[in-house]
Residue, then its C-alpha position, 0 to 999 in steps of 0.5 A: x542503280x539499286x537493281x542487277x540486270x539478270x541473265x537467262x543462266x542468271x535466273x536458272x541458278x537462282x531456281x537450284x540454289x534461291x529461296x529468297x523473294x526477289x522482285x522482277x522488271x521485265x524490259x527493253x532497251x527500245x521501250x520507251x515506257x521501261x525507261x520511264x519506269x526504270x528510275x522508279x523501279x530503282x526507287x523502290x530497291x532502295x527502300x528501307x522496308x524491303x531491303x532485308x526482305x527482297x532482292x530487286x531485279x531486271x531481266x531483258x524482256x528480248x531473251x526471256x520471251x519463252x518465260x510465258x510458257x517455260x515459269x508462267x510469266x503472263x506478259x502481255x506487254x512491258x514494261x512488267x513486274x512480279x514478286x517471285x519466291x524461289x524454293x531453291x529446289x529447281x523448279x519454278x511455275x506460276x505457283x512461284x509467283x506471288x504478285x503480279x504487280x501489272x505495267x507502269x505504275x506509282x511508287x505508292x502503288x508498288x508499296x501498297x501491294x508489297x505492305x499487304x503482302x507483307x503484311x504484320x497481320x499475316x506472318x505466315x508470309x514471312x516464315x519462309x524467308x532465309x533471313x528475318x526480316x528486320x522492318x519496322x512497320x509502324x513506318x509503314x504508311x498506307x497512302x492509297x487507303x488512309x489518306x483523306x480527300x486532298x484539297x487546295x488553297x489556290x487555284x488547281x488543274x489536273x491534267x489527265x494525259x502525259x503526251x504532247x498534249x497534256x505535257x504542254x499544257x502543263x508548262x503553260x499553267x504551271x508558268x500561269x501560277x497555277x497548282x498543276x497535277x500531271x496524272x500520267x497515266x500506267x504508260x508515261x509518254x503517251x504514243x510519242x514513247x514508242x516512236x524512234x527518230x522524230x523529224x517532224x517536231x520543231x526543234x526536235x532536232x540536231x543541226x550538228x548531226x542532222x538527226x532528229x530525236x528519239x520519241x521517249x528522249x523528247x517525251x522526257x525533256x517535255x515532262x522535266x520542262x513542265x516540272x521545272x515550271x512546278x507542275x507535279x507528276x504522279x505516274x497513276x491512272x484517273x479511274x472517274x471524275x465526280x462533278x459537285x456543282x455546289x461545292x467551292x472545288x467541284x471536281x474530285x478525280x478517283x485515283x484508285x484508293x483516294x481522292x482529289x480535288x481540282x478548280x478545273x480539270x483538262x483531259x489529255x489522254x489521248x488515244x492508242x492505236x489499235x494492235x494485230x494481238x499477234x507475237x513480236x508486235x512489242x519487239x518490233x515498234x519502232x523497228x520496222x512495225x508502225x501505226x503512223x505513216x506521217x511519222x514514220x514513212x520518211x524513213x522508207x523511202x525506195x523501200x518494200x512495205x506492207x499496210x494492214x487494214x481495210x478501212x479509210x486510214x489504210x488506204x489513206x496511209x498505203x496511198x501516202x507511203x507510195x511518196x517514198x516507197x517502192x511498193x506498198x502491198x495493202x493487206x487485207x483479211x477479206x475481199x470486202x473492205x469498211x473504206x469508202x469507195x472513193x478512197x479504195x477506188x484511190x488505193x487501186x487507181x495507185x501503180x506502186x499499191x498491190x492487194x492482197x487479200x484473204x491474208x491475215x499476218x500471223x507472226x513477224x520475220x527478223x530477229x532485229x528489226x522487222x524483215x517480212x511477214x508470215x501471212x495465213x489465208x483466210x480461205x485456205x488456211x495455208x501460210x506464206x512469207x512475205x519479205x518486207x522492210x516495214x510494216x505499218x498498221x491501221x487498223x484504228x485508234x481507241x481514244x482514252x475516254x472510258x474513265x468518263x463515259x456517260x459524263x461527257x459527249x462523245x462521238x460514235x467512236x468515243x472521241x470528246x467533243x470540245x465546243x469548237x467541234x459542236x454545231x454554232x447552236x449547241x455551244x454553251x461558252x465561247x472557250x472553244x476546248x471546254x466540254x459541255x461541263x464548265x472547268x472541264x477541258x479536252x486537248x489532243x488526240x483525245x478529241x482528234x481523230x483527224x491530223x493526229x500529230x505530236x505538234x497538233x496534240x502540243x497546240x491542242x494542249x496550248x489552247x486548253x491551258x489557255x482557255x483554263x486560265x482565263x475560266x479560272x480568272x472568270x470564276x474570281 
């Protein structure tokens, strides 16, 4: 590791006594997308151009929480980096921070903004540091912004997504003999990186300890499995995709700054679930805060637990928590509820639920893991606390299609719709997970809004790359 791990006192002193640029991750041992980024991170510290110029840092994410309010860190979620310059005068605020880099990111996307910040043409950045810079930037190579349209000499595939879908996928085409680019997307892992024990994968599991596998371990197995294959990883976000017809390789996907060209194209991107927006939902994922009652109820069984929603999934999930549960209270910010009147007519039918409404939750109790709920009324304004052993949120996901909307079918909601879901006399071809676009495939959570499951999404992705390769074939 190339980087130090700071301490709150840590970065004090370095306000009295710094006046030095220092780059800063802001993590957690429970962040399955921080463990992603941490080699990356490490990366970059090593890199020849900055080692003279700036210092590289970590800091728990868990005990700097009052660096929003305290320097003017914005941090929405981790993991998180900034490039900071100390004035050794005892005083830090947002005026100190030179770069907000953003989440998950590439290496070229770290070394494009460090190279135009430091840029040869602006000395004037360099003045202030304690020691000059020794750097040759005529080694500097600007990738993001000089590199010409890429193309290929046999057949490729870009999958869009790097969750059970998408990383499936990518073993089954890369192991077909074709040229495989996973884009990962700026949270590596998909949903599965925020999980902790998984027992309901096959295999993912010890039959010495009977313990299942951690959400982000298996994640990284999948990706290293896919890799070993040649698939390639590039740990970027796909900004749109252009569609040539008349050219000999018709997809070109939009990085941000360059260009790529693909035979086929299968999307896996997948969907996130919806977040309350208040304090402590980042600490506590997988500790005790949930958004998959399949996944994680197991774990509760003969507990105390809270659904919040108002939906069909809320009282689909606070009906299936009752299997394990002691009680489960269904808490809900008004009286009316979108829920079907069958499925809330379940919910209250149901002994071990109990209602709570005009109630929204407003902030997490427990210091570890999650121990209850400090609940606002809605009417009244007035607070209370709620004891909890978990709490699980529907509140509903949003698929990651917005990269091509307006290209692609979409449901309501924004879910793709794959032939296999469209009506016998609308369908174009018989490869049930192509979209209306030959070449371009749909696979996973990106598509289902029903099941949801790693295993389902890990079959989805088997069906597009299989469905890829024959189309592939059918082109020749």
């Amino acid at each position: 590791m190339n980087y130090n791990t700071l301490e709150d006192k840590d970065f004090i002193n370095l306000i009295s006594t710094s006046s030095d640029y220092y780059v800063i991750m802001f993590g957690a041992s429970w962040c399955g997308p921080c463990q992603i980024m941490k080699p990356v991170y490490d990366e970059l510290a090593t890199s020849h151009k900055y080692q003279k110029l700036v210092k590289f840092v970590y800091l728990d994410r868990d005990t700097t929480r009052h660096y929003n309010q305290d320097y003017g860190f914005e941090i929405p979620t981790i993991p998180r980096f900034f490039l900071v310059k100390f004035e050794a005068n005892g005083i830090f605020s947002h005026f100190n921070i030179k770069i907000s880099f953003g989440g998950s990111q590439s290496l070229d996307s770290f070394n494009q903004k460090l190279d135009d910040y430091f840029s040869i043409s602006n000395p004037q950045k360099n003045a202030n540091t304690t020691e000059s810079p020794n750097i040759d930037f005529s080694e500097i190579t600007n990738t993001l912004t000089n590199m010409n349209t890429i193309t290929h000499k046999k057949p490729t595939v870009a999958i869009i997504g790097s969750g059970p879908s998408g990383l499936t996928a990518a073993i089954y085409t890369a192991r077909a003999e074709l040229e495989t680019t996973i884009y990962t997307g700026l949270e590596p892992g998909g949903q599965l990186t925020t999980t902790t024990e998984i027992e309901n994968f096959p295999g993912a599991w010890d039959a010495t300890t009977k313990a299942g596998m951690m959400g982000p371990d298996l994640m990284q197995l999948m990706q290293k499995q896919a890799e070993h294959f040649g698939a390639k990883s590039v740990l970027t976000e796909i900004r749109g995709i252009e569609i040539d017809d008349k050219a000999e390789t018709k997809f070109t996907l939009d990085i941000g700054g360059k260009k790529e060209k693909f035979d086929a194209v299968i999307i896996a991107s997948g969907a996130s679930a919806k977040y309350l927006g208040i304090a402590g939902e980042e600490k506590f994922v997988g500790k005790g805060y949930h958004t998959c009652a399949t996944c994680d109820g197991f774990f509760y069984r003969g507990k105390i637990i809270a659904v919040i929603g108002g939906g069909d999934s809320a009282m689909e999930e606070a009906n299936f928590l009752t299997k394990f549960a002691e009680k489960v209270y269904l808490i809900h910010r008004r009286e009316e509820f979108r829920a079907s009147k069958i499925m809330l007519e379940r919910a209250r039918e149901n002994p071990k639920i109990e209602f709570v409404l005009n109630k929204a939750p407003i902030d997490f109790m427990g210091d570890e893991e999650v121990t209850g709920l400090v609940l606002k009324d809605s009417i009244t304004s007035q607070t209370s606390e709620l004891n909890l052993d978990g709490v699980f949120v529907a509140i509903g996901h949003i698929p990651n299609t917005g990269f091509v909307k307006g290209q692609l079918s979409m449901d309501e909601t924004g879910y793709l719709i794959p032939q296999a879901k469209r009506p016998p006399e609308e369908r174009t071809s018989h490869y049930g997970t192509m979209s209306e676009i030959p070449g371009i495939f749909i696979a996973g959570d990106v598509e289902d809004k029903t099941y949801r499951q790693a295993i389902t999404a890990a079959g989805g992705g088997c069906k597009a790359a299989m469905d890829t390769e024959k189309w592939l074939a059918d082109q020749e």
